[in-house]
Biotite code that builds the C-alpha atoms (Angstrom):
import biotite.structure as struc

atoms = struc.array([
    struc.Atom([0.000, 0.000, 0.000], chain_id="A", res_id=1, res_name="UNK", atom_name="CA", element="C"),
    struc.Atom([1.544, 3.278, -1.223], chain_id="A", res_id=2, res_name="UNK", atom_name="CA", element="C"),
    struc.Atom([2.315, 5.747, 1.936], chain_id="A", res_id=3, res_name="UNK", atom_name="CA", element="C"),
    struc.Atom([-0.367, 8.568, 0.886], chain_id="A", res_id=4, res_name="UNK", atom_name="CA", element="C"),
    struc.Atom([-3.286, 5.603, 1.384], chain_id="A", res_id=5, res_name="UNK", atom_name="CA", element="C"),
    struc.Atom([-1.850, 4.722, 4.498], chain_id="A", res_id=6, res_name="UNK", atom_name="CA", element="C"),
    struc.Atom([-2.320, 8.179, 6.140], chain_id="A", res_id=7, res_name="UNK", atom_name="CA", element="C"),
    struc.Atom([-5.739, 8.659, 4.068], chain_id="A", res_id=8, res_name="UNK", atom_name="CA", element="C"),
    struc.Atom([-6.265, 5.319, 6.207], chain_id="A", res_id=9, res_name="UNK", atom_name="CA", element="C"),
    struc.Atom([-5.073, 6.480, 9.570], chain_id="A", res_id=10, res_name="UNK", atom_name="CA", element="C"),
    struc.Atom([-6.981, 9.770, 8.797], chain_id="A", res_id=11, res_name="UNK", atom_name="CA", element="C"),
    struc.Atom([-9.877, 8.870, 8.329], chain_id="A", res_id=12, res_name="UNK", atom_name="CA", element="C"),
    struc.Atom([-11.631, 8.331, 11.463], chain_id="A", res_id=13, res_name="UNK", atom_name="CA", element="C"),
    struc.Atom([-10.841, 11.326, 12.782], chain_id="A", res_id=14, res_name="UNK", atom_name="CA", element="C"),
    struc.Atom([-12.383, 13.138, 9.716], chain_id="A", res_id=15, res_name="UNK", atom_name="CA", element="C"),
    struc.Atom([-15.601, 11.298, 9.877], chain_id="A", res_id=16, res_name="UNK", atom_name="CA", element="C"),
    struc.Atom([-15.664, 11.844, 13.712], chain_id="A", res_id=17, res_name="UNK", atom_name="CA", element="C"),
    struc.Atom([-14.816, 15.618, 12.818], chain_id="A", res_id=18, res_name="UNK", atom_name="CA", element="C"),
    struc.Atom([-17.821, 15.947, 10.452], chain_id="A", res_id=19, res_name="UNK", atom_name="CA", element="C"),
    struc.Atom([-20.003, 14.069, 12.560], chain_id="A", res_id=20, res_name="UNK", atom_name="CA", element="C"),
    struc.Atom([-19.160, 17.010, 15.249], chain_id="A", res_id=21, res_name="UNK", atom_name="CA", element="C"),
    struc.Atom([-19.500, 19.199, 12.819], chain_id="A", res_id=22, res_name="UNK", atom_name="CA", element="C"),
    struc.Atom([-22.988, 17.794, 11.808], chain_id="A", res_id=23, res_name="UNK", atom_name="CA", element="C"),
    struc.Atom([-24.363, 18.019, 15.380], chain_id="A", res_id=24, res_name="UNK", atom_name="CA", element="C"),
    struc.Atom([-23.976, 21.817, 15.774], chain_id="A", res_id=25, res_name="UNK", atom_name="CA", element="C"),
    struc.Atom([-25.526, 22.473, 12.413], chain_id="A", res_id=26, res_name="UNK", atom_name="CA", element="C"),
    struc.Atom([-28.359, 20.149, 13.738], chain_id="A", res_id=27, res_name="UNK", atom_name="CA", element="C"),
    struc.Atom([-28.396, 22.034, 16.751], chain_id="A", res_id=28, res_name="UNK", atom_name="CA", element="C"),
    struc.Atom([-28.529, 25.913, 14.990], chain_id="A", res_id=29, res_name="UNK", atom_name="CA", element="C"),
    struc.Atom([-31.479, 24.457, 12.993], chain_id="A", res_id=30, res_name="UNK", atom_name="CA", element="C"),
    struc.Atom([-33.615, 23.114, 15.844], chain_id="A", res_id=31, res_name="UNK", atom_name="CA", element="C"),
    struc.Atom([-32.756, 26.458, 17.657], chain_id="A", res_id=32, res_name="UNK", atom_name="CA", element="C"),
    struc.Atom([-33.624, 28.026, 14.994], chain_id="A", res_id=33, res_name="UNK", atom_name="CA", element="C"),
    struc.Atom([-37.077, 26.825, 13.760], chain_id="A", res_id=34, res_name="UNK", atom_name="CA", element="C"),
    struc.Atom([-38.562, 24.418, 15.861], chain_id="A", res_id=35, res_name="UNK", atom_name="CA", element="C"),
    struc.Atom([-38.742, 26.854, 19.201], chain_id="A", res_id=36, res_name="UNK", atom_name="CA", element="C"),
    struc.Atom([-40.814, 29.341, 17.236], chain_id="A", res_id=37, res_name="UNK", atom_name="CA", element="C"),
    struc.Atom([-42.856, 26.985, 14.687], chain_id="A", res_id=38, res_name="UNK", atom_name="CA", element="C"),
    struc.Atom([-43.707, 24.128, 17.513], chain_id="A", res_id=39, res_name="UNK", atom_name="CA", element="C"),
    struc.Atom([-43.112, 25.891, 20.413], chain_id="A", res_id=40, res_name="UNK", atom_name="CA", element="C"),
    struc.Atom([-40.896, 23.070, 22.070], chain_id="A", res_id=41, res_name="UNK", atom_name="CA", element="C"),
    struc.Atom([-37.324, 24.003, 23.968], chain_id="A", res_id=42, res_name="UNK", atom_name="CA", element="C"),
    struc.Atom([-34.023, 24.469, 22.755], chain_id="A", res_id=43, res_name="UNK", atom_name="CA", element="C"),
    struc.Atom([-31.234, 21.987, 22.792], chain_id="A", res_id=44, res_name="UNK", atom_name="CA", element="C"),
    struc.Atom([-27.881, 21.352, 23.560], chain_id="A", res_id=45, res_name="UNK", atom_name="CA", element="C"),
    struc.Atom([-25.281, 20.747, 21.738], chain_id="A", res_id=46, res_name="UNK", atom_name="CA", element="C"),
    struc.Atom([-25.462, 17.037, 22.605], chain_id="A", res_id=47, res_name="UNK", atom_name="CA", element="C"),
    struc.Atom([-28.700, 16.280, 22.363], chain_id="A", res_id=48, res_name="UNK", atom_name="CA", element="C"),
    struc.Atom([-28.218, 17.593, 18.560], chain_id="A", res_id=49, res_name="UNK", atom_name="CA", element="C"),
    struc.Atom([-25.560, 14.802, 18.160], chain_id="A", res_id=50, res_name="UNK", atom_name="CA", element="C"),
    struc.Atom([-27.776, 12.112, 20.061], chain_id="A", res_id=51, res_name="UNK", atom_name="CA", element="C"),
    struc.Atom([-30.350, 12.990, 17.979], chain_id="A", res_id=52, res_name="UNK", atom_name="CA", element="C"),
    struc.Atom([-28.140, 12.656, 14.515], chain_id="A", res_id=53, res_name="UNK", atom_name="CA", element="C"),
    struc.Atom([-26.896, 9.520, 15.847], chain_id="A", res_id=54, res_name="UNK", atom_name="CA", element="C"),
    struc.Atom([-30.930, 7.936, 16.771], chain_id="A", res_id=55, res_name="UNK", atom_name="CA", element="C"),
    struc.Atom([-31.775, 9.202, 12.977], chain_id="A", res_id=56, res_name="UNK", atom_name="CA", element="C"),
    struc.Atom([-29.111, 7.515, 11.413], chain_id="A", res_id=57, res_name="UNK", atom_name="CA", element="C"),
    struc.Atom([-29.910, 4.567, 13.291], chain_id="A", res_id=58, res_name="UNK", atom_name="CA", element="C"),
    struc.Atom([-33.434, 5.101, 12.749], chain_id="A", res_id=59, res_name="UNK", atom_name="CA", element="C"),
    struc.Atom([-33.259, 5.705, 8.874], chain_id="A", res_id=60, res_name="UNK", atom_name="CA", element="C"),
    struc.Atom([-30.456, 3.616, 7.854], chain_id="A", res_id=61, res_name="UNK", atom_name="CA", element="C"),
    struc.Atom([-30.217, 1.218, 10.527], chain_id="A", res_id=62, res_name="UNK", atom_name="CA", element="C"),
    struc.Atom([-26.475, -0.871, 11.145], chain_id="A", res_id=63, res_name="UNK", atom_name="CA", element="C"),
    struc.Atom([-26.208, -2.479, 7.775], chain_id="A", res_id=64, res_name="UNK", atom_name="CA", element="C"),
    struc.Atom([-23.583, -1.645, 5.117], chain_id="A", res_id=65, res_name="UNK", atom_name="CA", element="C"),
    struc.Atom([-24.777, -0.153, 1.686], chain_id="A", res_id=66, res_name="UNK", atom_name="CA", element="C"),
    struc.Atom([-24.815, -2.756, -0.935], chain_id="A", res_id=67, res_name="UNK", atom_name="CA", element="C"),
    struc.Atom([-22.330, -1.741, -3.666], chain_id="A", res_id=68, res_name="UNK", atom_name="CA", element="C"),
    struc.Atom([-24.270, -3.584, -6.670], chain_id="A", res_id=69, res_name="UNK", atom_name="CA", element="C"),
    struc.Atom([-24.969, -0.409, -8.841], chain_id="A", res_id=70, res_name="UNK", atom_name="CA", element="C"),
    struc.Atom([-27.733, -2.468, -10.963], chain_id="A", res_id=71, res_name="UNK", atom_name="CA", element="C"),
    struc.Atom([-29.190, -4.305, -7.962], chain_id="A", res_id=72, res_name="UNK", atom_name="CA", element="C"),
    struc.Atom([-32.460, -2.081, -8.084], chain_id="A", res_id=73, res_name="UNK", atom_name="CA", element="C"),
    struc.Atom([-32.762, -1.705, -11.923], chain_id="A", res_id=74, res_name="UNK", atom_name="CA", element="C"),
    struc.Atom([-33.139, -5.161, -12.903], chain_id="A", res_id=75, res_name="UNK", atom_name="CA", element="C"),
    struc.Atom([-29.526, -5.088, -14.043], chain_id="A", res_id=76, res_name="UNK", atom_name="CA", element="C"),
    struc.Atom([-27.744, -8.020, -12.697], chain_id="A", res_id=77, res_name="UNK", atom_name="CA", element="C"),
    struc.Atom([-30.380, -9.380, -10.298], chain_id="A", res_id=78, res_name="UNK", atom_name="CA", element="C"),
    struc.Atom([-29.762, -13.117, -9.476], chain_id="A", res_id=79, res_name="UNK", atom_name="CA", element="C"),
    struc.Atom([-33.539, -13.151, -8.199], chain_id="A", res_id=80, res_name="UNK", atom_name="CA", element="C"),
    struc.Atom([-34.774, -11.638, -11.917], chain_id="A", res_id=81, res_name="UNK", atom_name="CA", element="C"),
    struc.Atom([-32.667, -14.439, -13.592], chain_id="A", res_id=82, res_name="UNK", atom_name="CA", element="C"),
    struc.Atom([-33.539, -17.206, -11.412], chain_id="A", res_id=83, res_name="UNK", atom_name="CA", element="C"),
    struc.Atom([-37.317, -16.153, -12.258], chain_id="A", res_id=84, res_name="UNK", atom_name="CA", element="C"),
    struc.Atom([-37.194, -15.675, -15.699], chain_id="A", res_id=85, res_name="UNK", atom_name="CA", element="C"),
    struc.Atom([-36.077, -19.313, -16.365], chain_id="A", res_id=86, res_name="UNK", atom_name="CA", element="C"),
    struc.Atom([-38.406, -20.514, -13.845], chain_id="A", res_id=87, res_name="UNK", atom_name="CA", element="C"),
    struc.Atom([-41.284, -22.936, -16.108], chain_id="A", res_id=88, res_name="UNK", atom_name="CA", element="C"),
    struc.Atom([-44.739, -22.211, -14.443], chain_id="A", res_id=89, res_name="UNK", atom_name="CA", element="C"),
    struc.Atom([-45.078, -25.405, -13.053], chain_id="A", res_id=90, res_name="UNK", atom_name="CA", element="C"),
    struc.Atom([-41.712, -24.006, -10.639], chain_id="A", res_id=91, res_name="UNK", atom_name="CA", element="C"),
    struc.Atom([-42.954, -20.618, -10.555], chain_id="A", res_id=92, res_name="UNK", atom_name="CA", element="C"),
    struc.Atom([-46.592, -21.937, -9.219], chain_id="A", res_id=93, res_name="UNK", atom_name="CA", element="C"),
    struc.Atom([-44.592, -24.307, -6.875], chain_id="A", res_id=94, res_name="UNK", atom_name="CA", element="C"),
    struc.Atom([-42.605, -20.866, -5.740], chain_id="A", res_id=95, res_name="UNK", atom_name="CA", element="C"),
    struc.Atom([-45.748, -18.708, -4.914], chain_id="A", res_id=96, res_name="UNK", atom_name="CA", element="C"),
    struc.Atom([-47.220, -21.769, -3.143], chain_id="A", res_id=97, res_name="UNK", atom_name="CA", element="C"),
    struc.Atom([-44.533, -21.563, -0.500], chain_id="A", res_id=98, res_name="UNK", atom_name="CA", element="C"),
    struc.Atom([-43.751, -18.065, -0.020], chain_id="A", res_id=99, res_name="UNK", atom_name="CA", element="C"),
    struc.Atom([-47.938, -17.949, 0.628], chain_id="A", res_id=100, res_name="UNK", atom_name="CA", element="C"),
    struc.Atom([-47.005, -21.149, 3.396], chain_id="A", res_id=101, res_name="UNK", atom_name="CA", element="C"),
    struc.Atom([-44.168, -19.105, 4.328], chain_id="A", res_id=102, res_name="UNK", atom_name="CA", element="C"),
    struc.Atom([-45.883, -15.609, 4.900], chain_id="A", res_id=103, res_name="UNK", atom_name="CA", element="C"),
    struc.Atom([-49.967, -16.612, 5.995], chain_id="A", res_id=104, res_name="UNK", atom_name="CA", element="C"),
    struc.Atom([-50.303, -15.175, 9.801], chain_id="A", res_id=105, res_name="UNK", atom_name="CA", element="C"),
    struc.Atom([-51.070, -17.715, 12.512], chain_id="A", res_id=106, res_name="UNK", atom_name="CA", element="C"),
    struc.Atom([-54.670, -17.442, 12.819], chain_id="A", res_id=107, res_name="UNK", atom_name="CA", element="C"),
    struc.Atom([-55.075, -18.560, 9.153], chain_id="A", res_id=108, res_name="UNK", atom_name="CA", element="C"),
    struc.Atom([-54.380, -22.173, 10.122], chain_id="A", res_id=109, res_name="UNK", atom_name="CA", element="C"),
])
């Protein structure tokens, strides 16, 4: 690994801890800013404007990793789309038939 990509390496927490920080304030000028007047709630501190980026992105986005397949969404690539298409409808009626077993609620038994 050249030397530049090591530091970029090394560096790199501490600038996405440094934006995150950086994040939180504007977070907090903005609720200070509208939501006092508009909703008539309190203002907050500084971190209570982080805690409350943090519980979005967990909220939102949840832990998981993006997926990196550019095509996933746009039928490009997509194993499932394949698979389907050279399903015969004898499989694909066998499919549907277990995914309906798979996904009735209790009560339907």
């Amino acid at each position: 690994m050249p030397r530049n990509k090591k530091t970029f390496f090394w560096k790199l927490p501490f600038i996405i801890i440094t934006a995150m920080l950086l994040l939180g304030f504007i977070v907090m000028l903005l609720w200070n800013f509208i939501f006092p007047s508009v909703l008539r709630t309190e203002k907050i501190s500084y971190w209570q404007a982080v805690a409350l980026l943090v519980l979005c992105r967990i909220l939102f986005f949840g832990f998981r990793r993006r997926s990196h397949r550019p095509g996933m969404w746009r039928g490009q690539g997509s194993d499932w789309r394949k698979k389907w298409m050279n399903m015969s409808d004898g499989e694909r009626a066998k499919f549907r038939e277990g995914w309906k077993r798979r996904c009735r609620r209790p009560d339907e038994e």
